[in-house]
MDAnalysis code that builds the backbone (N, CA, C; Angstrom):
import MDAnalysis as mda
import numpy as np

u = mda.Universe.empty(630, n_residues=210, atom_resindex=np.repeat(np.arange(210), 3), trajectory=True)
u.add_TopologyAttr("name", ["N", "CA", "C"] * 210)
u.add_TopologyAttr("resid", np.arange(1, 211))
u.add_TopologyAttr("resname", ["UNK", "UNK", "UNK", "UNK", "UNK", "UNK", "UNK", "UNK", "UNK", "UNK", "UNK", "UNK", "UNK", "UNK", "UNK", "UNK", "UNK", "UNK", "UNK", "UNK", "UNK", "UNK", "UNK", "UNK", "UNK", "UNK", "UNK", "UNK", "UNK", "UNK", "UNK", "UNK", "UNK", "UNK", "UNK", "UNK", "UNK", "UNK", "UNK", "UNK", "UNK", "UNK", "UNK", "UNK", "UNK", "UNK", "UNK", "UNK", "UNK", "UNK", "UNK", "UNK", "UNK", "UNK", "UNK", "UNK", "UNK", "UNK", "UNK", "UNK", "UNK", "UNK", "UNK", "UNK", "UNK", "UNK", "UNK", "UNK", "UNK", "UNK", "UNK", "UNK", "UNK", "UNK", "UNK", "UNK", "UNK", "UNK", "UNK", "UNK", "UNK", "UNK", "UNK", "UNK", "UNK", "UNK", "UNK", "UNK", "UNK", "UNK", "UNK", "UNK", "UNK", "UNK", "UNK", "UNK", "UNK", "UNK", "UNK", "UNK", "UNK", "UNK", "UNK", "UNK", "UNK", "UNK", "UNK", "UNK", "UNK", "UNK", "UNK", "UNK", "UNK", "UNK", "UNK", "UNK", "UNK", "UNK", "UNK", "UNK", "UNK", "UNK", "UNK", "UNK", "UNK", "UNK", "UNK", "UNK", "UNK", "UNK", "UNK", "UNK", "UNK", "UNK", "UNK", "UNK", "UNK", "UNK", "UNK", "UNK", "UNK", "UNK", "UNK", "UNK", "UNK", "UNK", "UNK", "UNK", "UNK", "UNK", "UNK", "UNK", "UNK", "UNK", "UNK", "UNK", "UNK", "UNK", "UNK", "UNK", "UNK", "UNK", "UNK", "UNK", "UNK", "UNK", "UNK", "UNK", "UNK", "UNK", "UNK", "UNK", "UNK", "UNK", "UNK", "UNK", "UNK", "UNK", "UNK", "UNK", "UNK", "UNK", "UNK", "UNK", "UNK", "UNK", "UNK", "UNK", "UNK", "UNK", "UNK", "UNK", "UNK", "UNK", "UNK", "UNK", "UNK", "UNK", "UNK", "UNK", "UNK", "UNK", "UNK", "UNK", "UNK", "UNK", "UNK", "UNK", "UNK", "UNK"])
u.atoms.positions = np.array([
    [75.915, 67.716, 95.780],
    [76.089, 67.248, 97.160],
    [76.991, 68.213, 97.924],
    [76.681, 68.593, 99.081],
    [77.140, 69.590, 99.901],
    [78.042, 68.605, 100.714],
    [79.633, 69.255, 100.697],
    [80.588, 68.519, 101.861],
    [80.131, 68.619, 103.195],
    [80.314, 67.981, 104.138],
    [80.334, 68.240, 105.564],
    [81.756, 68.327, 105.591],
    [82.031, 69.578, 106.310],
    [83.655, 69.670, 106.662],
    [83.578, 69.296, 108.324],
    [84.642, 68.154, 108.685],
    [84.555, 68.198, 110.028],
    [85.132, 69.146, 111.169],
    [85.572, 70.137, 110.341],
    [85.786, 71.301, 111.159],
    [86.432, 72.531, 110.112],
    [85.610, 73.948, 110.561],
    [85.756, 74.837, 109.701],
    [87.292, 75.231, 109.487],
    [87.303, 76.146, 108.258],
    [88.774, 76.259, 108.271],
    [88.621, 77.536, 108.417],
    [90.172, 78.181, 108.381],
    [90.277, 79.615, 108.934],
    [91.202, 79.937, 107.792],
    [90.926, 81.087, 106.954],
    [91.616, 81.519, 105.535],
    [91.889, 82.618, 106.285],
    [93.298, 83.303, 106.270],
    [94.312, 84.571, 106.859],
    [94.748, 85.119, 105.489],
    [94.397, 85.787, 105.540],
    [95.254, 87.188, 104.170],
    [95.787, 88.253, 104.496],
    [96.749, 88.150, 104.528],
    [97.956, 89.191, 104.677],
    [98.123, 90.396, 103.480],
    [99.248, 91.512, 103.540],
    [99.859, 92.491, 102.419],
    [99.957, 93.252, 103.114],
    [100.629, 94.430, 102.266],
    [101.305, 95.293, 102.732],
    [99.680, 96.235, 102.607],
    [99.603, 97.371, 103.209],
    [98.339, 98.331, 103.630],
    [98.352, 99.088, 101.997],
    [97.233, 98.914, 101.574],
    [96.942, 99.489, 100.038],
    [96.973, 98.302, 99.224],
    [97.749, 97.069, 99.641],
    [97.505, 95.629, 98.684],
    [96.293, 95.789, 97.957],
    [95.079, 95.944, 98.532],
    [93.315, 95.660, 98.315],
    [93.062, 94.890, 98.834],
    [93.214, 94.576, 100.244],
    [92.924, 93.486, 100.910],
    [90.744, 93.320, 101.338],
    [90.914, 94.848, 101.599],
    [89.532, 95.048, 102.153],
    [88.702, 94.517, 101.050],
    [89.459, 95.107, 99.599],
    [88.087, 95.518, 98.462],
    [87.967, 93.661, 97.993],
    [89.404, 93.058, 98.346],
    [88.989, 91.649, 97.703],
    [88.384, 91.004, 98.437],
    [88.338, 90.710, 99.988],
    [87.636, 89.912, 101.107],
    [86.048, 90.587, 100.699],
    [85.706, 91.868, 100.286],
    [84.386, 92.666, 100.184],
    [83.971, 91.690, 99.256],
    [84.471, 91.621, 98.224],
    [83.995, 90.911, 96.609],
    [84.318, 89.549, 96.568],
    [85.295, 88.685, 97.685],
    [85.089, 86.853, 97.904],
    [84.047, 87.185, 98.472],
    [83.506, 87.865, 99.455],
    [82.214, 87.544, 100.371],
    [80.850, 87.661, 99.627],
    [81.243, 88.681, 98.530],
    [79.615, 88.353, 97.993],
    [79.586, 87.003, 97.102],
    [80.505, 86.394, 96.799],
    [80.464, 85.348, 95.806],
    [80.783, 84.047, 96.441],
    [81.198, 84.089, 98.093],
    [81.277, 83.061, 98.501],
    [80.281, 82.816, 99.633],
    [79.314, 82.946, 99.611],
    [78.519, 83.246, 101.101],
    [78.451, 82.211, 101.966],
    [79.145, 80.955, 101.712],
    [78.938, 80.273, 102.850],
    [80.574, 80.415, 103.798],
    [81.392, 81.494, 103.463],
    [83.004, 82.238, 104.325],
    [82.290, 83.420, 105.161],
    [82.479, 82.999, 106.259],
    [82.032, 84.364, 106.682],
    [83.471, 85.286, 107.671],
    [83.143, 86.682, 107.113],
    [84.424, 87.234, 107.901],
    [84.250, 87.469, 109.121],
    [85.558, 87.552, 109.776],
    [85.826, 87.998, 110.955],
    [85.958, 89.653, 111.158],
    [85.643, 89.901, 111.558],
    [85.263, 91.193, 112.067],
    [86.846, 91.330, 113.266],
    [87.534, 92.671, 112.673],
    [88.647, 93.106, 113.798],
    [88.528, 94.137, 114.816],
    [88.901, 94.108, 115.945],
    [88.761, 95.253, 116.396],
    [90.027, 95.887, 116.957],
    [90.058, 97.334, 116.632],
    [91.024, 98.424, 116.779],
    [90.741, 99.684, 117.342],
    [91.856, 100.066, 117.818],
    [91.926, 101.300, 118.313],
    [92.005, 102.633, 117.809],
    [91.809, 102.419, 116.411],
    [91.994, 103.799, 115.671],
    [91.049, 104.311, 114.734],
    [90.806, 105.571, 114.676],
    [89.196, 105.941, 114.415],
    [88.866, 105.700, 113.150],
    [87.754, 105.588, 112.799],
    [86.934, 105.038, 111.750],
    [87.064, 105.990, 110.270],
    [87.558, 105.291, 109.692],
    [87.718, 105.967, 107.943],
    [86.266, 106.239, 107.985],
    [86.098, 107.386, 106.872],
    [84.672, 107.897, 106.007],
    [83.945, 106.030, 105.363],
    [82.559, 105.920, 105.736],
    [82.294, 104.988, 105.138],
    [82.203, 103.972, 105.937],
    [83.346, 103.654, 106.783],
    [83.479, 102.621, 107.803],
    [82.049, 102.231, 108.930],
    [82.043, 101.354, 108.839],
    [80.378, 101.212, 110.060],
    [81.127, 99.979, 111.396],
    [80.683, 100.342, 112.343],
    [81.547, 99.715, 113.549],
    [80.497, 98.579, 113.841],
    [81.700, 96.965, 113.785],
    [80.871, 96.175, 113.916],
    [81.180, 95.638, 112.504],
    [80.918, 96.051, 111.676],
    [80.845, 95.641, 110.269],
    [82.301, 95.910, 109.827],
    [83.130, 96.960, 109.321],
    [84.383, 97.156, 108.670],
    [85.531, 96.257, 110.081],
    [85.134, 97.456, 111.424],
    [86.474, 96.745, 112.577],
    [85.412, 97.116, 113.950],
    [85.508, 96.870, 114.841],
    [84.818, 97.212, 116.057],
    [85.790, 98.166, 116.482],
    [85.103, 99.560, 116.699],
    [86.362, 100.438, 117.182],
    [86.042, 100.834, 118.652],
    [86.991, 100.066, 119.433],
    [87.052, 100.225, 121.252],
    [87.923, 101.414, 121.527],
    [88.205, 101.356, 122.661],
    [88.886, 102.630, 123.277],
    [90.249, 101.935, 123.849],
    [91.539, 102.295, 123.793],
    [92.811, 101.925, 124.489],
    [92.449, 100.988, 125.362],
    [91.652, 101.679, 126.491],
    [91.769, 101.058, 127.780],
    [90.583, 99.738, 127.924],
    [89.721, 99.632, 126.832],
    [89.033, 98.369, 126.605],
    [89.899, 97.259, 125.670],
    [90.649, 97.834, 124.697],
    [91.774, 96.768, 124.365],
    [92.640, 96.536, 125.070],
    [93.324, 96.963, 125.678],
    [94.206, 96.354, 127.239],
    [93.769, 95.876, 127.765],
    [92.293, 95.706, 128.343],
    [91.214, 95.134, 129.104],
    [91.365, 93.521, 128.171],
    [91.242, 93.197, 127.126],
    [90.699, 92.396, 126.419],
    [92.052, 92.108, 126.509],
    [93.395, 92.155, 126.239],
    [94.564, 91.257, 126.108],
    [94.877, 90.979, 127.282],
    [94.579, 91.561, 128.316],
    [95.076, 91.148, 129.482],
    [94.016, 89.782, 130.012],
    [92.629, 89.829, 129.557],
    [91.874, 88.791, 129.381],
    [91.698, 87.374, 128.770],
    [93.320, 87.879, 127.753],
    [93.150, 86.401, 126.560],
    [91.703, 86.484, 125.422],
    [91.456, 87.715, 125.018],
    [90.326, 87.799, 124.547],
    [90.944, 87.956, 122.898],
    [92.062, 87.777, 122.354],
    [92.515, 88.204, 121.136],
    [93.040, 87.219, 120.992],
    [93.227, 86.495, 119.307],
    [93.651, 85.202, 118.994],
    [95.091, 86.175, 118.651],
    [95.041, 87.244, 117.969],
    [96.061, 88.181, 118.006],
    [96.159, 89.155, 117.980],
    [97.323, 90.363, 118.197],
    [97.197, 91.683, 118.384],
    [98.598, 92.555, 117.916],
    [98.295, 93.221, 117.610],
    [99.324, 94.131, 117.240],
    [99.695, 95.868, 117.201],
    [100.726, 96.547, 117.239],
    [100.185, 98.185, 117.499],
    [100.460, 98.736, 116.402],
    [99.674, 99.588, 115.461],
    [101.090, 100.162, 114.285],
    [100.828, 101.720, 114.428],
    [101.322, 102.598, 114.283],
    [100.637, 103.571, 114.104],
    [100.424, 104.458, 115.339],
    [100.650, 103.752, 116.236],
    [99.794, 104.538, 117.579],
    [98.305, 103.513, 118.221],
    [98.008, 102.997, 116.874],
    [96.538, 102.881, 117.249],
    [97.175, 100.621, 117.415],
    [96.065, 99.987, 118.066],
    [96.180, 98.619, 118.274],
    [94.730, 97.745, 117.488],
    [95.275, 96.910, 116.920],
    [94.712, 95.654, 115.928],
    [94.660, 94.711, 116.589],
    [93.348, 93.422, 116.736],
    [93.468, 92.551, 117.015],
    [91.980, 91.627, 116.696],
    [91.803, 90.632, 116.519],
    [91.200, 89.531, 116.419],
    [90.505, 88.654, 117.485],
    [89.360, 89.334, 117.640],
    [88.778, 88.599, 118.966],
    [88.318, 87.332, 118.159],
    [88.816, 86.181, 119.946],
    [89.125, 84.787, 120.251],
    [87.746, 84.178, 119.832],
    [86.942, 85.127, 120.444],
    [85.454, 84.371, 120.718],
    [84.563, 83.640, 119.010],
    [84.568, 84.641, 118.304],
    [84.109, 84.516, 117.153],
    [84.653, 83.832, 116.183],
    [86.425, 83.243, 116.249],
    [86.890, 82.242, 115.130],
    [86.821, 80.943, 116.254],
    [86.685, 80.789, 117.566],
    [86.610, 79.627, 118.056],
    [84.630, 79.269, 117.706],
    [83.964, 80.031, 117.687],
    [82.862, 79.639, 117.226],
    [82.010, 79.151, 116.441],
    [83.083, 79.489, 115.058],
    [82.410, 79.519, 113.989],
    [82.454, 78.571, 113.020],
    [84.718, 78.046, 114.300],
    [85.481, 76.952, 113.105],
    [84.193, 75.533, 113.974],
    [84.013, 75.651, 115.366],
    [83.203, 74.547, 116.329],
    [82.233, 73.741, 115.199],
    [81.601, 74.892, 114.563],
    [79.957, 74.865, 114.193],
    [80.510, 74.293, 112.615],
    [81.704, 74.344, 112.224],
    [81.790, 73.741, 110.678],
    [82.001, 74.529, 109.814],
    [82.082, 75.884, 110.052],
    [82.152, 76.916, 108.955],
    [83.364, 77.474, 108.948],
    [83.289, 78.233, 107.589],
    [85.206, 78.727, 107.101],
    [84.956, 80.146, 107.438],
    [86.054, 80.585, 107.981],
    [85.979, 82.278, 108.071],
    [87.205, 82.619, 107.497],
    [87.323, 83.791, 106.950],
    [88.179, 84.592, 106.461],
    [88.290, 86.104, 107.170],
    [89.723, 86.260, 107.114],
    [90.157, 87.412, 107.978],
    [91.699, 88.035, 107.205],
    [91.349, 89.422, 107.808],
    [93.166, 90.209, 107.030],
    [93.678, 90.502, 108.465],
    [94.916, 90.251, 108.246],
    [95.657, 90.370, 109.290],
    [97.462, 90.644, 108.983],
    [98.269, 91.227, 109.635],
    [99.760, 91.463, 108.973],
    [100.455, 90.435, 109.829],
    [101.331, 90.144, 109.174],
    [102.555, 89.189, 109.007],
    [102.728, 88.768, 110.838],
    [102.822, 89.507, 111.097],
    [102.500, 89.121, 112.882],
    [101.836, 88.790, 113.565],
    [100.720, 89.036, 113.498],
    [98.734, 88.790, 113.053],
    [98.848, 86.838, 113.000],
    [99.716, 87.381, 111.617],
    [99.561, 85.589, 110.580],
    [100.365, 84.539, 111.248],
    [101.140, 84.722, 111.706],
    [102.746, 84.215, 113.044],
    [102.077, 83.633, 114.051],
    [101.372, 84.496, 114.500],
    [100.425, 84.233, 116.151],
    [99.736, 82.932, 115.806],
    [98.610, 83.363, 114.918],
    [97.511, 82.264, 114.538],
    [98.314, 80.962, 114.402],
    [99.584, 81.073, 113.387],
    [99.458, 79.868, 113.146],
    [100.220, 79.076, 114.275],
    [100.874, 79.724, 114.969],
    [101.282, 79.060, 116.108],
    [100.052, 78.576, 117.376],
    [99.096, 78.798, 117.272],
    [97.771, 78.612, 117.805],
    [96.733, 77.377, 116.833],
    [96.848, 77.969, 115.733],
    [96.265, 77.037, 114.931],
    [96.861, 76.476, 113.717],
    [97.373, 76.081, 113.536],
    [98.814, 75.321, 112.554],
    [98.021, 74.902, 111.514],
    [96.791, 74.926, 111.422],
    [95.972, 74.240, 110.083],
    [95.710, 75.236, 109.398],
    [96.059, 76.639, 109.650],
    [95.235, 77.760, 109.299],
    [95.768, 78.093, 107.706],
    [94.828, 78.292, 106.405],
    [95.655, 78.167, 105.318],
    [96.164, 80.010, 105.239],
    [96.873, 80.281, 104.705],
    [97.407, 81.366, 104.591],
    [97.572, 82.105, 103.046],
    [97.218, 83.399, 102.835],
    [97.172, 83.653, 101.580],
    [98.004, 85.148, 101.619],
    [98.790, 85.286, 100.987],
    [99.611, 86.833, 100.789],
    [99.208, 87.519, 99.937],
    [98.633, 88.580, 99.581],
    [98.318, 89.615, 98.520],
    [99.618, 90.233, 98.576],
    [99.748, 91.162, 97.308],
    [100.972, 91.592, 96.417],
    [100.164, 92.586, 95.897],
    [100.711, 93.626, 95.724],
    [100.400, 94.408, 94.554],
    [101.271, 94.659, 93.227],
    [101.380, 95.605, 92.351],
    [101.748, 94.876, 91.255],
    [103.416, 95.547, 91.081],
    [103.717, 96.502, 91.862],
    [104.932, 96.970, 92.406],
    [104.423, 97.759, 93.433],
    [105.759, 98.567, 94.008],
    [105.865, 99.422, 95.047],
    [105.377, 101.181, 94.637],
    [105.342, 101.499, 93.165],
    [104.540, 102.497, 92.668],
    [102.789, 102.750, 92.406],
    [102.622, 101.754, 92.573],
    [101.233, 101.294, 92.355],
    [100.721, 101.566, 94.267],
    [101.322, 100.826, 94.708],
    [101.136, 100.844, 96.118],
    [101.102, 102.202, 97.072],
    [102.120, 102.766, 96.535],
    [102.025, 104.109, 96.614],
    [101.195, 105.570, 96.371],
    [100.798, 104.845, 94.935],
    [99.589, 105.854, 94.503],
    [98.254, 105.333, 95.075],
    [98.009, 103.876, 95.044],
    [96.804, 103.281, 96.162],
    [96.741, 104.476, 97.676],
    [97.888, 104.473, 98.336],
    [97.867, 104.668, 99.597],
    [97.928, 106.512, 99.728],
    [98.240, 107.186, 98.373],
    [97.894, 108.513, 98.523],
    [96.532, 108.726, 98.236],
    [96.054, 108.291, 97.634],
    [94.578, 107.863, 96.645],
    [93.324, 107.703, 98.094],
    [94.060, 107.041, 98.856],
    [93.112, 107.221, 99.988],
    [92.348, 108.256, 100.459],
    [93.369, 109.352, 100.445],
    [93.144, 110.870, 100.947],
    [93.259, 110.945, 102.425],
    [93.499, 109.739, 103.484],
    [92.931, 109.783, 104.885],
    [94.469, 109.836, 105.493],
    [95.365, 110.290, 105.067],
    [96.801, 109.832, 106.128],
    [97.788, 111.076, 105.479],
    [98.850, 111.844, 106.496],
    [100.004, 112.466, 106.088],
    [100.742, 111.754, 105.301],
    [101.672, 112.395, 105.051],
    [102.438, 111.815, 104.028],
    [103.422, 111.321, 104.741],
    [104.121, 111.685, 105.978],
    [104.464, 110.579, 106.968],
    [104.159, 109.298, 107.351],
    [102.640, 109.209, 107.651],
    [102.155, 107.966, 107.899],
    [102.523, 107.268, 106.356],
    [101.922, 107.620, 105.242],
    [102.195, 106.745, 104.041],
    [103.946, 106.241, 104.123],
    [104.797, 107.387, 104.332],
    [106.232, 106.731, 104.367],
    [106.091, 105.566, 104.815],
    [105.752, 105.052, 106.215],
    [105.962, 104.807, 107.218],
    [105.882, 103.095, 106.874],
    [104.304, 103.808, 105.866],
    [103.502, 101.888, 105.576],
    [104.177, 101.174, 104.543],
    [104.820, 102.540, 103.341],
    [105.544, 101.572, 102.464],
    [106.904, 101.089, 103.188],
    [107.907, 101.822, 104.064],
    [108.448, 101.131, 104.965],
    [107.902, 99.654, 105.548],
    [107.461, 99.977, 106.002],
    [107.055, 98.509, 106.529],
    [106.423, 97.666, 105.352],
    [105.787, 97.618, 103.966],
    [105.710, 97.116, 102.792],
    [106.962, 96.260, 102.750],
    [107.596, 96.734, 102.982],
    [109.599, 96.567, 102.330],
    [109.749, 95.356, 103.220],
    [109.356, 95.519, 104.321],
    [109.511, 94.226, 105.414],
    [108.943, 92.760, 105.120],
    [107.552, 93.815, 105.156],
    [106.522, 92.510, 104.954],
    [106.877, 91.540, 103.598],
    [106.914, 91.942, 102.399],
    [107.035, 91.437, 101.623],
    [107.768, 90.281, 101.580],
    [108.735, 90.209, 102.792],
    [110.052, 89.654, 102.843],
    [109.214, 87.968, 103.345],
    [108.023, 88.439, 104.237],
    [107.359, 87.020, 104.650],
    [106.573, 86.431, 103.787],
    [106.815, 86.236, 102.605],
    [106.375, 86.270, 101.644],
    [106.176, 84.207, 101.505],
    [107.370, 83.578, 101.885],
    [107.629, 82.631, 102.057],
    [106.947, 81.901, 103.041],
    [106.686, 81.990, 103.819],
    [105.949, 81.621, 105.173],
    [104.573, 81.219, 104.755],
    [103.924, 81.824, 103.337],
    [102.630, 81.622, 103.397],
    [102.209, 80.494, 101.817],
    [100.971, 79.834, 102.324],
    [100.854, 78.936, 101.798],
    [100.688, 79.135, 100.019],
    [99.726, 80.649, 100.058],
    [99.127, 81.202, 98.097],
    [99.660, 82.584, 98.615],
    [100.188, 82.683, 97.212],
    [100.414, 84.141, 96.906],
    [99.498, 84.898, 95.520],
    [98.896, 85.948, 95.949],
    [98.114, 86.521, 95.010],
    [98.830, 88.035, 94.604],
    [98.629, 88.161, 93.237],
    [99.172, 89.763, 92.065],
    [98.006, 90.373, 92.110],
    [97.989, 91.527, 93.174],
    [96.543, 92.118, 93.023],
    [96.903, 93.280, 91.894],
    [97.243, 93.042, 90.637],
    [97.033, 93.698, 89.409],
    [95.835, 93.882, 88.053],
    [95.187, 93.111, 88.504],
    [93.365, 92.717, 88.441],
    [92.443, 92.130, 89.594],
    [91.554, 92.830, 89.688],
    [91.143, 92.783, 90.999],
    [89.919, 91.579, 90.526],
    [89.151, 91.333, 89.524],
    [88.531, 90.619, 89.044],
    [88.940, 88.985, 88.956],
    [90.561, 88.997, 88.308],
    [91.336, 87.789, 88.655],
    [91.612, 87.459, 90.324],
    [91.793, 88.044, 90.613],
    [92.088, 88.382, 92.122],
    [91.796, 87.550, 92.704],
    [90.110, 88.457, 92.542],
    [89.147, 87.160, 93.395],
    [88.716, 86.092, 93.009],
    [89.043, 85.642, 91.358],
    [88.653, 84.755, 91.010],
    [89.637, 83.203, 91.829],
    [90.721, 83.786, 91.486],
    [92.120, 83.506, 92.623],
    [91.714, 82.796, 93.878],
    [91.330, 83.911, 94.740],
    [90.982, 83.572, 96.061],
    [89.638, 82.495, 96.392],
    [88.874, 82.571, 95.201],
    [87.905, 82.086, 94.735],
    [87.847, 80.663, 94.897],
    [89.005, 80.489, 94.238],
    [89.818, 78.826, 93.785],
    [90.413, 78.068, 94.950],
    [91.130, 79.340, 95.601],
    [91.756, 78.758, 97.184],
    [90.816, 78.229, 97.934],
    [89.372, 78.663, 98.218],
    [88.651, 78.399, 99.172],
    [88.225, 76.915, 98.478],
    [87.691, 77.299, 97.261],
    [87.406, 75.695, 96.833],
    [88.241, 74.831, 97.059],
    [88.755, 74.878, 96.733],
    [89.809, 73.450, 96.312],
    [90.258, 73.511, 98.229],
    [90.842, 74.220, 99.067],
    [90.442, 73.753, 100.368],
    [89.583, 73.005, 101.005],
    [88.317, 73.950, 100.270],
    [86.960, 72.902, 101.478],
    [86.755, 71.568, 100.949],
    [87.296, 71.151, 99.367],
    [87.363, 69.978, 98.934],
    [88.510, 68.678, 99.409],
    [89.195, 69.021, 100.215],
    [90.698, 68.164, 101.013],
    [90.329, 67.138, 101.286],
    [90.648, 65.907, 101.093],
    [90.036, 64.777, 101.926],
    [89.982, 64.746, 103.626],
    [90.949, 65.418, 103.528],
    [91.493, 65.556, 105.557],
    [90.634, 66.397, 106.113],
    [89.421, 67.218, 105.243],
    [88.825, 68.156, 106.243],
    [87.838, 67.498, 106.169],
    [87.178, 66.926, 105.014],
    [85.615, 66.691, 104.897],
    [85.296, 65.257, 105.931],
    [84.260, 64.821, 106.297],
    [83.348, 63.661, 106.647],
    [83.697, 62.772, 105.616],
    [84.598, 61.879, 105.440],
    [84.702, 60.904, 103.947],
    [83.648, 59.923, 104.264],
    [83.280, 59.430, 105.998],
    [82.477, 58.420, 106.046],
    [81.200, 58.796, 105.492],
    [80.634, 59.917, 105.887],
    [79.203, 60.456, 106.001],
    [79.250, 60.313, 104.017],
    [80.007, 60.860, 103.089],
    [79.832, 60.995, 102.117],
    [79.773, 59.466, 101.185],
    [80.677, 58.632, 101.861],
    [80.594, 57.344, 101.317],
    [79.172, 56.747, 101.621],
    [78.675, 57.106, 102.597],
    [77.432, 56.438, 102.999],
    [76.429, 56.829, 102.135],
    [76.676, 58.368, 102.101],
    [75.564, 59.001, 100.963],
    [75.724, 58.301, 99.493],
    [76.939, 58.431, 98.888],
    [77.040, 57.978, 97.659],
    [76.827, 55.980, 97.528],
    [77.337, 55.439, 98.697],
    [77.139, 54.047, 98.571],
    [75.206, 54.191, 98.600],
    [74.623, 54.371, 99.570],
    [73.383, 54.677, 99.559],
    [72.661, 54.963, 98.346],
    [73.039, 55.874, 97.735],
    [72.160, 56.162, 96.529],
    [72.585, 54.747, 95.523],
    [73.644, 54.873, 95.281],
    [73.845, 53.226, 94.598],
    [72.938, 52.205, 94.615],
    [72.405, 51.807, 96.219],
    [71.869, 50.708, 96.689],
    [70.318, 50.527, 96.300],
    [69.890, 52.088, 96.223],
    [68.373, 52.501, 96.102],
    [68.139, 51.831, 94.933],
])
């Protein structure tokens, strides 16, 4: 029997940049297909591999200023030079219609939402220290070695909001990982407070009666 949720939920995953945020939301999505992600859009140019639309929608400065000055971002942020944000249109749509979306977003990102949406469950990725994280983020090949300072700097911060969020995940197996994240979504969409309890009592009293 399939739940009716009476309104979708919104799963936020946070970490510091090199956590594996991308590669685990990549690998919940093939195993969870009824989460669908949110798609971000930013101002900063497209990694090797990246497809626009699909990885982040990549606009131009002056169309993301356009869009915050519009109220078009549930949130936004600058790091780098370049600007992050979460268009409004597509998580007000999707939670309407009953469905769960999942999205990565940093600690400020995660602040906004939930002050907007206070139901929103929240999940922190970790990696398995700050050496690991490090060799992740040289391993990339795409950034100076400035910019890398910069992110484990701000690693050092983030970590600190560590508390604020509802699951914390050890991305030190990426297989557990998602099995992890796996579990969060279940045992969420199963809550008594989200699902239809009437619609389901009716179903199960119903079959009884037959």
């Amino acid at each position: 029997m399939q739940l009716a949720l009476k309104k979708g939920i919104l799963f936020v995953l946070s970490g510091p940049s090199g956590a594996g945020k991308n590669t685990l939301l990549n690998a919940v999505l093939e195993k969870v297909p009824e989460v669908h992600y949110s798609v971000s859009a930013t101002t900063r140019p497209s990694r090797p591999g990246e497809i626009n639309g699909r990885n982040y929608f990549f606009i131009s400065p002056e169309r993301f200023q356009q869009g915050i000055e519009a109220g078009e971002f549930l949130e936004w942020t600058e790091f780098c030079g370049h600007y992050y944000g979460t268009p409004r249109r597509f998580i007000d749509e999707r939670l309407a219609e009953g469905k769960s979306v999942i999205m990565d977003v940093d600690i400020r990102g995660a602040a906004q939402i939930k002050s907007q949406l206070p139901e929103v469950v929240s999940v922190f990725l970790l990696p398995p220290n700050m050496a690991v994280l490090h060799q992740r983020l040289v391993g990339r090949a795409s950034e100076e070695e400035e910019a890398i300072r910069r992110r484990l700097e701000k690693a050092l911060c983030e970590v600190q909001a560590l508390t604020d969020y509802d699951y914390v995940i050890v991305n030190e197996d990426l297989d557990l990982a998602v099995e992890r994240m796996k579990a969060i979504i279940i045992a969420e969409r199963q809550r008594v407070t989200r699902i239809d309890c009437q619609r389901i009592m009716d179903q199960v009293l119903g079959g009884m009666l037959e």
